[in-house]
N, C-alpha and C positions, 0 to 999 in steps of 0.2 A: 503640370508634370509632377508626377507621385514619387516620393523618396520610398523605397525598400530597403531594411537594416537583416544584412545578410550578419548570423552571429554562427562563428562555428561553435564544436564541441569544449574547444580549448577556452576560447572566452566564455564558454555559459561555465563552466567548472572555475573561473576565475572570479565571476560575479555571483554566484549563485553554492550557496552551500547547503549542507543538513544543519541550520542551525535554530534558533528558538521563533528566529525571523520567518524562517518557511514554516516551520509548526502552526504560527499564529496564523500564517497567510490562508494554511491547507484550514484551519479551524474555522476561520471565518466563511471560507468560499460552502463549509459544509453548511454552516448556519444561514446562509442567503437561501439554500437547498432547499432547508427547513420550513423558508416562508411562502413556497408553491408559487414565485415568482420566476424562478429559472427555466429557461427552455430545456429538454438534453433527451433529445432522441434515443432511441435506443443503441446500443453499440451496432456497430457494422464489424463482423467476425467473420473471417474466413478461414479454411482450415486448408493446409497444404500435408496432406498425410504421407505421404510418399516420400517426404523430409524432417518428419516429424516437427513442421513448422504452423505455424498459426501468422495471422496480421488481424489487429483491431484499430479500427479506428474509432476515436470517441470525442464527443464536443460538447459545448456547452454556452448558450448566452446567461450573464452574470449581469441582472441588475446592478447597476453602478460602479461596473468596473469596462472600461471604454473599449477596447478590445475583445476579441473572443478567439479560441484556438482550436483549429483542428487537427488531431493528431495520429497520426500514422505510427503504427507501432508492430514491428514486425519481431515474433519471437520464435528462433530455431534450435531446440535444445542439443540439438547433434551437434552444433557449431563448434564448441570448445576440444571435441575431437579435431577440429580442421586447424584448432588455432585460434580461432575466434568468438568473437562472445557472442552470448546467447541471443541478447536483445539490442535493436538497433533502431533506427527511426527517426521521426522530427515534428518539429507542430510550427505549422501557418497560423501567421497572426493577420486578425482581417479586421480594420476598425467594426465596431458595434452600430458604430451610425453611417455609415456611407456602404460599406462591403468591400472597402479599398482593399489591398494588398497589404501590409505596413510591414511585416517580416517572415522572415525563414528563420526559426533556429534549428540547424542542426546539430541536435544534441547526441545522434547515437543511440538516445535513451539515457541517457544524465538524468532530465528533468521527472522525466517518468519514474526513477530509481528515488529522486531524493522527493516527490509529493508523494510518492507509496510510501515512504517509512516513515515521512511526517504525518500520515492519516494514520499509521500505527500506532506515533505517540499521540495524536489526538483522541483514540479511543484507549490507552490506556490512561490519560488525564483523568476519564470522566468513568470509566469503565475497571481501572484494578486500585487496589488499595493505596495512601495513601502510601503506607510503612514499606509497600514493594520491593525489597530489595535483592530477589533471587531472579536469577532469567533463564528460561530455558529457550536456545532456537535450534528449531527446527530445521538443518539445513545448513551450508555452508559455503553459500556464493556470495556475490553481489546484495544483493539483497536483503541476506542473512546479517551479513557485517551492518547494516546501513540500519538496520531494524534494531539491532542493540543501543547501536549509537544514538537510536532514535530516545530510548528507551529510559536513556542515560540523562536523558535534557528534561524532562518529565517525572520521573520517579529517581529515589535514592538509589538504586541499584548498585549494589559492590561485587557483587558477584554470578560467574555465570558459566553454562554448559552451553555446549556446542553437541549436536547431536548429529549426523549426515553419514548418507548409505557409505559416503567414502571416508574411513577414516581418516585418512593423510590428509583429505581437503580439511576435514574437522578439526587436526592437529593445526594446519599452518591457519589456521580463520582466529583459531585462537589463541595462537601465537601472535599473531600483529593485530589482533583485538586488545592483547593485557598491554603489549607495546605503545597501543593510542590510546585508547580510553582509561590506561593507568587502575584497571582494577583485576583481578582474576575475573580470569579465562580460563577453563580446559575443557579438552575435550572427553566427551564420553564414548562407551562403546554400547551402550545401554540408553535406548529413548523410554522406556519404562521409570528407568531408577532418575534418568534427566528432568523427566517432566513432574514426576513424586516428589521432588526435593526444590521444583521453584515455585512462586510465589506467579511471574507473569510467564507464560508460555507463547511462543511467537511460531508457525509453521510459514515454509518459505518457499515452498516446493512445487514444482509443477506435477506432482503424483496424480497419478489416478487410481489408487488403492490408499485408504488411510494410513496414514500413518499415526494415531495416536488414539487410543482406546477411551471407551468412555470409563474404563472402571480404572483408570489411572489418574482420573480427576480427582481434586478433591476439594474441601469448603475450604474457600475464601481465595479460589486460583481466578485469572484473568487469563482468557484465552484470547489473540491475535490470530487467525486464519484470513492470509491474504493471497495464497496460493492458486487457490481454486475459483477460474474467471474464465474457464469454458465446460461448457456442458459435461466434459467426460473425465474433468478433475476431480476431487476427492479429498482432503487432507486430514480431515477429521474423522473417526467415527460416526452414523450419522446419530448412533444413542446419544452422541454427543448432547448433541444440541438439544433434546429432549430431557435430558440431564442439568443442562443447565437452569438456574433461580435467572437467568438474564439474558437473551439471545438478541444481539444491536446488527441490524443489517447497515451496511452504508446507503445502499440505496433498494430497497425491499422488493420493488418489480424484478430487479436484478438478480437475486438472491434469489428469487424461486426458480430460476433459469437456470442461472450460471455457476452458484454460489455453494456455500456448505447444506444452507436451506433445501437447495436440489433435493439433493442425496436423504435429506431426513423425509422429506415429503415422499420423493420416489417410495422409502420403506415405510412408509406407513409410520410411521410417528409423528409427524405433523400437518394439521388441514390445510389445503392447497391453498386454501383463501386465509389463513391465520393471519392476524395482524402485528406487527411489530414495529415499536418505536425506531426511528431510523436516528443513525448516531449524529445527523444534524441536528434531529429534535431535541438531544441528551444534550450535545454543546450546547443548543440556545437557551438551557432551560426550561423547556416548552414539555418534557417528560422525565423523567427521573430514571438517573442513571444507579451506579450502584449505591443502594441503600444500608448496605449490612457487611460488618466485617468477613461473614463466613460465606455470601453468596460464591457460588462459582457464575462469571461473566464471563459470554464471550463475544467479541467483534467479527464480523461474516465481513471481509472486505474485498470486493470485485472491482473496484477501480472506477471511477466516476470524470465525466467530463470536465465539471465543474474544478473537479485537482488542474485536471490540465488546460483551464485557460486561468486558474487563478496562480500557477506555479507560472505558466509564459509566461501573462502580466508583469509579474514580478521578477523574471528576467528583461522583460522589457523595460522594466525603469529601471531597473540597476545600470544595465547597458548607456541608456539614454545620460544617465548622472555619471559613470564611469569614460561616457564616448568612446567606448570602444563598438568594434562593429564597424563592415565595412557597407557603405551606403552607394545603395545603386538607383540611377533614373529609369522611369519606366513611362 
């Protein structure tokens, strides 16, 4: 008889934070990526348009990590008009060597929110200056907040703009942004003058028109684009990326599909087949990340399986060493 550890929302947020602990965890599971030892099909994406809803599911088996996760992630942007939040969802844990059952967490989308903003601060580790200390985000949800905080455990950062089509959300995001992270916050009303005056640039958006020019870049910025993870997203300019001295896919197949890479290849600025170092090659040292104080770098992040069985994992031991989690026979 098989044990199942059913974990709600409320215990993975009890075991499971945005801290250095998940950084290192999302870093490594990129780095296993790296060494063409991981399975990870491609996403399973659907499109509910009539709701302006999406669901993806995405997995991954991880060399020497005993578990694997599959994850169901449903995102409805209209939600927050009803009241409710955007993204929801959970990831099945199914042992590595048998195919057993082992758990359910329902996270809502927790875990999916805190290994997205920990693969943000893994690509600006390797990918924006050390001295980093300006931020601009893109955007003022969920996501946005969690991207800063990300930003904050990895680079110096003292200060930062808040950019978002709603002002008032961009006011209150950076009002309990200076509140928690203890640095300036504000908000701006200008993404031009936001993105000119920081050092790391973070886009958080589900847009499907750019939001951020390529001639608002300048030498020696690190750009984050983790918004665009279906075909008909956009967040970037696509001169962007053509503009860039450094363009780091997470996972490069992905990226011509789904990613900021789409949009540049669609226009004609970059070959369908180009090749790019992926930002697990950059973790493991296996390609070189940024070399030069003035390059402009940017990170293409569309979401990876591999996040999501090595972020479960890792609520799965926490669980297991906290005993929390209610345990069912099967």
């Amino acid at each position: 008889m098989a044990q199942i550890r059913i974990l709600t929302e409320g215990d993975l947020r009890t075991l499971v934070d945005l801290d250095i602990e998940a950084v290192e965890c999302i870093e490594q599971a990129f780095k296993v990526l790296a060494t063409g030892d991981v399975v990870m099909p491609p996403i399973l994406s659907m499109a509910i348009a009539p709701f302006n809803g999406e669901v993806d599911v995405k997995t991954a088996f991880v060399p020497g990590i005993d578990s694997f996760a599959i994850k169901v992630s449903p995102g409805f942007f209209d939600n927050p008009k009803l009241g409710l939040p955007s993204t929801s969802g959970l990831m099945i844990l199914f042992s590595a060597r048998t195919g057993m059952l082992e758990a359910l967490q329902l996270d809502n989308g927790y875990l999916t929110d805190v290994r997205t903003a920990a693969a943000g601060a893994v690509a600006a580790r390797h990918l924006a200056r050390e001295d980093a200390s300006r931020a601009c985000i893109i955007g003022a949800g969920c996501q946005a907040r969690l991207q800063l905080k990300a930003l904050t455990l990895v680079r110096p950062i003292r200060m930062a703009t808040i950019w978002a089509r709603d002002p008032a959300k961009a006011a209150r995001a950076a009002s309990d942004l200076t509140a928690e992270l203890g640095i300036e916050v504000r908000a701006s009303d200008d993404a031009s003058v936001a993105v000119a005056e920081a050092d790391v640039v973070v886009t958080t958006t589900p847009s499907a028109e750019p939001v951020i020019k390529a001639e608002w870049l300048a030498p020696g910025q690190h750009v984050t684009a983790m918004g665009s993870d279906q075909e008909h997203k956009n967040e970037i300019e696509p001169a962007c990326v053509s503009k860039a001295d450094l363009y780091v896919p997470d996972r490069l197949s992905q990226t011509r599909i789904l990613g900021e890479l789409r949009s540049a290849i669609s226009a004609g600025l970059i070959a369908a087949d180009a090749g790019f170092a992926e930002l697990g090659a950059i973790a493991a040292g296996a390609a070189p990340g940024r070399t030069a104080p003035d390059q402009i770098t940017i990170a293409d992040l569309t979401g990876t399986g591999v996040q999501d069985t090595a972020i479960a994992n890792h609520a799965r031991l926490r669980a297991s060493d906290a005993g929390l989690g209610t345990n069912l026979e099967s």
